[in-house]
C-alpha positions in Angstrom: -64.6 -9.0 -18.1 -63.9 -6.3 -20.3 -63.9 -2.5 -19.0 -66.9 -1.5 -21.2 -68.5 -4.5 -19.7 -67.7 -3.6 -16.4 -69.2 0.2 -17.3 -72.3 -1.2 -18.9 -73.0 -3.4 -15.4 -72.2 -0.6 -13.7 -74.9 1.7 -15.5 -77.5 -1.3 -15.5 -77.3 -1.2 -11.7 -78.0 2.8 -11.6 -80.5 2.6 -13.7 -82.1 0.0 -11.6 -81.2 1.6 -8.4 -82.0 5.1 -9.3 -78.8 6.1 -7.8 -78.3 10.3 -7.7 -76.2 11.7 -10.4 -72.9 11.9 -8.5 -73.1 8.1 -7.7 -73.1 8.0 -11.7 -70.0 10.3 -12.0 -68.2 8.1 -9.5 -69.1 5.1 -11.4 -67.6 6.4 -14.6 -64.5 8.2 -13.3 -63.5 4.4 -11.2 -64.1 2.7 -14.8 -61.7 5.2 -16.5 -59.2 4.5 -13.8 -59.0 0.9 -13.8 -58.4 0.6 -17.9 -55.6 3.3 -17.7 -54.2 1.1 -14.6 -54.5 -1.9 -16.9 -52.9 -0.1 -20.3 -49.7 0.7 -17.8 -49.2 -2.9 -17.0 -49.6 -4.3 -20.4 -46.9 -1.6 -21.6 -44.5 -2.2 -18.5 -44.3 -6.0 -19.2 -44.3 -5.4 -23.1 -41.2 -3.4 -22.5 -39.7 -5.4 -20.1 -40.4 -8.4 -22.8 -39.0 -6.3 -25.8 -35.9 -5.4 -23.3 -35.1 -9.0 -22.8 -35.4 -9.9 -26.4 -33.0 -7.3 -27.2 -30.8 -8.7 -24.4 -30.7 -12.6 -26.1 -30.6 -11.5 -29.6 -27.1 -9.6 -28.0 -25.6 -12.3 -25.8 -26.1 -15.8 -28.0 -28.6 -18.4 -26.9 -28.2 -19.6 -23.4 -26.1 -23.2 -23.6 -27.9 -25.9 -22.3 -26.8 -28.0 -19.5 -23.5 -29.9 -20.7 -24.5 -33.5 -20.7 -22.2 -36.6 -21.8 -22.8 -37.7 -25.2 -25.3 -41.2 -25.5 -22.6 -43.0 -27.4 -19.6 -42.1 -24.7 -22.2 -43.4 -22.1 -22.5 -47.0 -23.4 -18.9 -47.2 -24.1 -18.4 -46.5 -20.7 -20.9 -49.0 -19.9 -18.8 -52.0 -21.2 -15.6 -50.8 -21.1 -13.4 -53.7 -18.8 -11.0 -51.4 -17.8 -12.0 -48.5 -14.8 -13.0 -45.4 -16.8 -14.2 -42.4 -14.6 -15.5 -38.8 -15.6 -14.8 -36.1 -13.2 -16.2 -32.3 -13.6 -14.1 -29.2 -12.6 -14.7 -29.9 -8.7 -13.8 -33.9 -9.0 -16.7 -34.8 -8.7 -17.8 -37.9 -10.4 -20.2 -37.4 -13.3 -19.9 -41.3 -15.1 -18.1 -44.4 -13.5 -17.8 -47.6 -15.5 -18.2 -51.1 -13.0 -14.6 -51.6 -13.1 -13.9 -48.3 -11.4 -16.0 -49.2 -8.9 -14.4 -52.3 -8.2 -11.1 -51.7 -8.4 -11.6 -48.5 -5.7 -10.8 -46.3 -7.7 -14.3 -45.0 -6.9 -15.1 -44.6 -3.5 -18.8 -42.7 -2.4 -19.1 -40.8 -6.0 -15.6 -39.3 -5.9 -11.8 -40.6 -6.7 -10.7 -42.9 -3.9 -7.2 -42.4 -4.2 -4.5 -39.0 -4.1 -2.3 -40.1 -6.3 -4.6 -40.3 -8.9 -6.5 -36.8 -8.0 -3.0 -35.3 -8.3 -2.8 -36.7 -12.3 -6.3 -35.0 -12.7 -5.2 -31.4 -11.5 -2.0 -31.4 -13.3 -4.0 -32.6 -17.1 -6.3 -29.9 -15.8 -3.7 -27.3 -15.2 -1.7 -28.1 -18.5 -3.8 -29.6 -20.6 -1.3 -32.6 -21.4 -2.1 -36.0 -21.2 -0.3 -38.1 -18.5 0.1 -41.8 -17.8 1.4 -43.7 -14.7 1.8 -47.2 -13.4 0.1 -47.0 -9.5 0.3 -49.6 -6.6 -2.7 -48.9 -5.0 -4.7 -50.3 -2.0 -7.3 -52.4 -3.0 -9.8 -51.9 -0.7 -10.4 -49.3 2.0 -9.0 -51.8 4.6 -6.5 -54.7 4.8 -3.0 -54.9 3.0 -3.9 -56.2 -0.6 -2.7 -53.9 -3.3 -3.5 -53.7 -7.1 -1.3 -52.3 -9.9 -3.0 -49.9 -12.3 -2.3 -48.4 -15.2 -3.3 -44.8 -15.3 -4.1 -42.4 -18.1 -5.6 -39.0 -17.6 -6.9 -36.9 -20.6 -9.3 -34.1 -21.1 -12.7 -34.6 -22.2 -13.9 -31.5 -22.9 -14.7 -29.3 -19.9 -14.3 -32.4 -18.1 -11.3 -34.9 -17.0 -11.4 -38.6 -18.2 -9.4 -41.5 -16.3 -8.7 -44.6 -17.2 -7.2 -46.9 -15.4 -6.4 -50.8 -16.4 -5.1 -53.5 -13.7 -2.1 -55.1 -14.9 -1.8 -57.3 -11.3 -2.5 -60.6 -12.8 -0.2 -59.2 -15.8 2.7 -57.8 -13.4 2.7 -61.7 -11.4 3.0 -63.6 -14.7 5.9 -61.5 -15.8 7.8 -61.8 -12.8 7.7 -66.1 -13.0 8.5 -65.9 -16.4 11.6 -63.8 -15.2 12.1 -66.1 -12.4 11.6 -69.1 -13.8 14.3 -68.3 -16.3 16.5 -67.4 -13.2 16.2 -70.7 -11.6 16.3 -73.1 -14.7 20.0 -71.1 -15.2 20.8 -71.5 -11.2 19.6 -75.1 -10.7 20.8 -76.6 -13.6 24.5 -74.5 -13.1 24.3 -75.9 -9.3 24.6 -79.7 -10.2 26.7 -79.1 -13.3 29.0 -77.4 -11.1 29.0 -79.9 -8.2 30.1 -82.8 -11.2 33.0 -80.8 -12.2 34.3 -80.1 -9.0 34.1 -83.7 -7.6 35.5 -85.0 -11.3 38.9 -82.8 -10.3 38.4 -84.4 -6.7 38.2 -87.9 -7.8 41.0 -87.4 -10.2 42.9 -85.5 -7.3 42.2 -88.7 -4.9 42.9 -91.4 -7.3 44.9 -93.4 -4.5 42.6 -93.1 -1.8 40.0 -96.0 -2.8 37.6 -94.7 0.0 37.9 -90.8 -0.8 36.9 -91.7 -4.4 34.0 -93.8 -3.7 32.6 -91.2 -1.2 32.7 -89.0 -4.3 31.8 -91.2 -6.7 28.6 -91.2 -4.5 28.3 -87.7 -4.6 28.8 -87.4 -8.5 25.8 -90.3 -8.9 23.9 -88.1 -6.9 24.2 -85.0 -8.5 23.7 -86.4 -11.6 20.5 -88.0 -10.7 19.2 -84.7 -9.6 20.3 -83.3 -12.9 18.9 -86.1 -14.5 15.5 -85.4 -12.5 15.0 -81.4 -12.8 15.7 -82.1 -17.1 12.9 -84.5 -17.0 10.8 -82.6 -15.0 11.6 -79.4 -17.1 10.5 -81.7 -20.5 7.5 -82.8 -18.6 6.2 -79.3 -17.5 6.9 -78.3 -20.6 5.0 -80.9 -23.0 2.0 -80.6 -20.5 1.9 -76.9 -21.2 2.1 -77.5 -25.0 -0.1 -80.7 -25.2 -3.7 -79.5 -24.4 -6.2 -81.5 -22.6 -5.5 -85.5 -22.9 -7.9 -88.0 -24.4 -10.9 -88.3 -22.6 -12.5 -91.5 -23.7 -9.6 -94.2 -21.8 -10.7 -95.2 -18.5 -8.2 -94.7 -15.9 -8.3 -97.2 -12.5 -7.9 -95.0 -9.8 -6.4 -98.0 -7.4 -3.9 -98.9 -10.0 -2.7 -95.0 -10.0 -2.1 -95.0 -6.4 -0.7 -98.5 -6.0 2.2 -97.4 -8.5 2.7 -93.9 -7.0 2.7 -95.3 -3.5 5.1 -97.7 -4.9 7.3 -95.6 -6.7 7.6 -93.5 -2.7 8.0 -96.5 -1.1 11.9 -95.9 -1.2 12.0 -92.5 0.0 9.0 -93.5 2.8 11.2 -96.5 4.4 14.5 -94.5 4.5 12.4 -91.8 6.8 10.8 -94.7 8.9 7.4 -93.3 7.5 4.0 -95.9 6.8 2.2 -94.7 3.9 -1.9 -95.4 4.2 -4.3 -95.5 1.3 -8.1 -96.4 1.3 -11.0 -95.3 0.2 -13.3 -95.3 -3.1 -10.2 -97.0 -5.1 -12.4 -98.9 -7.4 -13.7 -95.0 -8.7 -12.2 -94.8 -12.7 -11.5 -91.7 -14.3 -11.0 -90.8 -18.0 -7.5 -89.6 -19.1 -3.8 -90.3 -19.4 -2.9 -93.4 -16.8 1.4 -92.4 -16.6 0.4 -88.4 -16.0 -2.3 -89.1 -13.3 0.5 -91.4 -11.8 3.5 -88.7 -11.6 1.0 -86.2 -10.0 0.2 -88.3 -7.1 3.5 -89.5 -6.7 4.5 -86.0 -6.5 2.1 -84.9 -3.9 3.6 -88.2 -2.0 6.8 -87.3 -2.7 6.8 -83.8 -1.5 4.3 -85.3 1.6 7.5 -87.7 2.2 9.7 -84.7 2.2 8.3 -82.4 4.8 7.5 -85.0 7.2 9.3 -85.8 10.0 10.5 -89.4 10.9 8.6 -92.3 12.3 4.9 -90.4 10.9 2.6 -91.3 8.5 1.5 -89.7 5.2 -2.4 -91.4 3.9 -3.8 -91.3 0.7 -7.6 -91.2 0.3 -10.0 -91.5 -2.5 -14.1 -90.3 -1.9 -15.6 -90.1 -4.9 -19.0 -87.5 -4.7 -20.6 -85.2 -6.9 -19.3 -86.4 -10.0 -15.7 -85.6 -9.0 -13.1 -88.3 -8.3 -11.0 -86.7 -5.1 -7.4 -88.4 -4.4 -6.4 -86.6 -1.0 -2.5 -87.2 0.4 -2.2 -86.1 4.0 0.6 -85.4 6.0 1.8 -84.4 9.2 4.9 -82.7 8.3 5.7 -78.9 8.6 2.8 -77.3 7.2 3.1 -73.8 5.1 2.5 -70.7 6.4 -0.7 -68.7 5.0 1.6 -66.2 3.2 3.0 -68.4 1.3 0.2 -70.5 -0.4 -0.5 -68.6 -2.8 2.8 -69.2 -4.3 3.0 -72.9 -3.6 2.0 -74.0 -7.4 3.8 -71.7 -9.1 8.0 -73.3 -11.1 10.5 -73.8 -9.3 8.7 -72.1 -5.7 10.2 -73.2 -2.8 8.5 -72.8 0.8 12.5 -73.4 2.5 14.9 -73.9 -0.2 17.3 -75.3 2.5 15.4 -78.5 3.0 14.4 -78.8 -0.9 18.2 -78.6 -1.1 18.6 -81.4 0.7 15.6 -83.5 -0.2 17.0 -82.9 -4.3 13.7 -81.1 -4.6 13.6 -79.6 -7.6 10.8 -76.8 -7.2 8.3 -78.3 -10.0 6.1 -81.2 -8.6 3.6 -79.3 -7.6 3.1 -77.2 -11.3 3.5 -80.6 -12.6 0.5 -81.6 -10.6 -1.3 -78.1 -11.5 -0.7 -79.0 -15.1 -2.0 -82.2 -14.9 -5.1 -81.3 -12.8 -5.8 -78.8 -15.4 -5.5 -81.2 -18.4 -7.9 -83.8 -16.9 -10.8 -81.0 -16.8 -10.3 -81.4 -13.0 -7.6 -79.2 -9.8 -5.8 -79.3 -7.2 -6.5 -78.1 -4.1 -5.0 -77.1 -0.7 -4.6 -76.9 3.1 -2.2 -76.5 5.5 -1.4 -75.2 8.7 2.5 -74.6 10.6 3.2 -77.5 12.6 0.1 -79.7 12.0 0.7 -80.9 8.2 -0.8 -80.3 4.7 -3.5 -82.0 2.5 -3.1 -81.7 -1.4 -6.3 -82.6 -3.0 -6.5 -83.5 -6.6 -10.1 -83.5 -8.2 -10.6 -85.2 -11.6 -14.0 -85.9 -13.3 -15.6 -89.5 -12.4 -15.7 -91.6 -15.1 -19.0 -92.5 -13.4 -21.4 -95.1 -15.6 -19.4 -94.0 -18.7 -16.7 -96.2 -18.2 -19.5 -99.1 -17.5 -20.2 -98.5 -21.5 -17.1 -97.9 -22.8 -16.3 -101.6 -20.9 -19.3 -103.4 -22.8 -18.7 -101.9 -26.1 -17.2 -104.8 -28.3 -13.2 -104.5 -28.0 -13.7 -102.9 -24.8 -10.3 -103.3 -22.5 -9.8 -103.0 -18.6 -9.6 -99.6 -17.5 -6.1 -98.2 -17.6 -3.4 -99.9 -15.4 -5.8 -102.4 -13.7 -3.9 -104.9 -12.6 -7.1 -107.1 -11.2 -8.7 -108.4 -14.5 -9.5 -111.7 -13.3 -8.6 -111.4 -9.8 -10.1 -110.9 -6.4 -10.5 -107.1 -5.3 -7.3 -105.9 -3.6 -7.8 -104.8 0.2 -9.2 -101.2 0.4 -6.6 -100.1 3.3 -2.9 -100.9 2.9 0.6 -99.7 4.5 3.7 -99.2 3.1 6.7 -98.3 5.1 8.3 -99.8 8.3 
């Protein structure tokens, strides 16, 4: 209500009230108060109002609150590599997945000093650094994870990024080895010929001397012989691609001929080979490849084992996956060095490999293999209780069945029982 409206209540109530005449005077003089109390407060907040105004127009607009732009946002959203935003205090502002993953983000901050320490010296300088880190991977345990670290500034802010080169960092260091050992195994037989040629010739007049190193010479040269092939064969799997997938492969005729390809190396050890199992299961693939895989499981199954014990061979055929176990009850392999087991020219003892002629590749053979089938290989082992090497391959299954009614359809691969009885499911080879 307005002040005359509040007077002209006022004097409607006198006048009804018949109040005396200083009750009126009162009246008026409170009236003329309150609109000179009102005219102060409207011209104390218009100044204060006009003061501020004054004040902005002087200083600039206030800046808004700094916020990342949308488009840096997404890019950060999909990036594969850790990327991480940090304000002055280090506080994480933006973390892509990665970062978060690889713990370099740990509870909305920068899990790891190292890194911190990157971030205060781009701050200090201004100047971007970069950094190769071994890291822990997690909070606890051993493991550790190689990153690639770049610091920049973003702004006000700090941007890391941070790519794991791990899997890169492994590869590298076979290639190097493998390069190592193809130089060192093939000097260490070529060496051993030349030296027992200069015996021999030495010894010609000792008929016994140079037949014990005539022995020694074929020897060598079959392991030379043996690590070339092997070399060739690792290398033509790796450049070959995946084999043709509409041949039917028997699986019994596989592990008959690898079981009897080990059968010399088994009866010189004293050691009874088993197989049994779903042998009538048929794969698709490449009959002579699927043969040296098993035969090197058996072979390296052989090896390890001591003498007088068995090594089996079992096929189970389930969920559209052929399996072709070998067993063992050799040495086993210690946990730490499993990992490694498939990878050239690895060695769990080197000594006995020595001995045995091994030459370090079997088992990437066998990965190789695996791998070009659509199938893998698979492992356990434990010291002083043996090893089982698994290989998995895609069953056949009622495709083969087709393939054998089609009209110039032909056994499956290596079956040797077209138009014979079924061989026993359980045999022994060895003593």
């Amino acid at each position: 209500m307005t002040s005359s409206g509040r007077v002209g209540s006022l004097a409607g109530i006198r006048d009804a009230t018949a109040y005396p005449g200083w009750v009126d005077g009162f009246i008026q003089g409170v009236s003329v108060l309150g609109a000179g109390i009102v005219g102060v407060v409207v011209g104390v907040v218009a100044t204060l109002a006009f003061r501020f105004s004054e004040r902005r127009q002087r200083s600039g607009p206030e800046a808004p609150a700094a916020e990342l732009d949308h488009g840096l946002v997404r890019v950060l959203s999909v990036l594969r590599s850790a990327a991480v935003v940090v304000d002055d205090d280090d506080e994480v502002i933006r973390a892509s997945p990665p970062a978060y993953a690889l713990n370099v983000v740990r509870n909305d901050a920068i899990a790891h000093a190292a890194i911190r320490e990157m971030v205060a010296q781009v701050r200090r300088d201004g100047m971007i650094r970069e950094r190769e880190l071994e890291l822990p991977r997690g909070p606890v345990g051993s493991g550790t994870v190689l990153l690639q670290v770049r610091v920049a500034p973003l702004g006000d802010r700090m941007l890391v990024l941070a790519e794991d080169r791990t899997e890169a960092a492994r590869v590298e260091a076979i290639r190097r080895d493998f390069v190592v050992n193809v130089s060192h195994e093939l000097k260490t037989p070529v060496g051993a010929l030349a030296l027992l040629a200069e015996t021999v010739a030495d010894a010609a007049d000792d008929p016994v001397a140079v037949r014990r190193f005539t022995e020694r010479m074929h020897r060598e040269a079959r392991r030379l012989s043996e690590l070339v092939q092997e070399i060739i064969e690792l290398s033509r799997l790796q450049s070959q691609g995946a084999v043709q997938k509409d041949i039917p492969v028997s699986v019994r005729a596989v592990v008959d001929e690898a079981v009897d390809r080990a059968r010399t190396a088994a009866h010189a050890k004293n050691i009874a080979i088993m197989s049994g199992g779903a042998l009538d299961s048929v794969v698709y693939g490449d009959h002579n490849l699927l043969v040296t895989a098993v035969r090197n499981l058996l072979d390296n199954a052989v090896a390890y084992s001591g003498p007088a014990t068995r090594v089996g061979v079992g096929v189970t055929e389930r969920r559209g996956l052929v399996e072709i176990a070998v067993v063992d009850q050799g040495v086993g392999i210690d946990e730490s060095k499993q990992d490694r087991v498939f990878e050239r020219f690895y060695r769990v003892d080197p000594a006995r490999s020595r001995d045995t002629g091994g030459t370090g590749l079997g088992l990437s053979i066998v990965k190789h293999v695996a791998a070009d089938h659509g199938g893998d290989v698979t492992m356990w082992s434990e010291p002083g209780r043996g090893s089982t090497f698994t290989l998995r391959i895609p069953s056949a299954g009622r495709g083969a069945d087709r393939l054998m009614t089609e009209p110039g359809a032909r056994p499956p691969a290596g079956d040797v029982r077209a138009g014979t009885d079924p061989v026993a499911t359980n045999e022994e080879v060895g003593a």
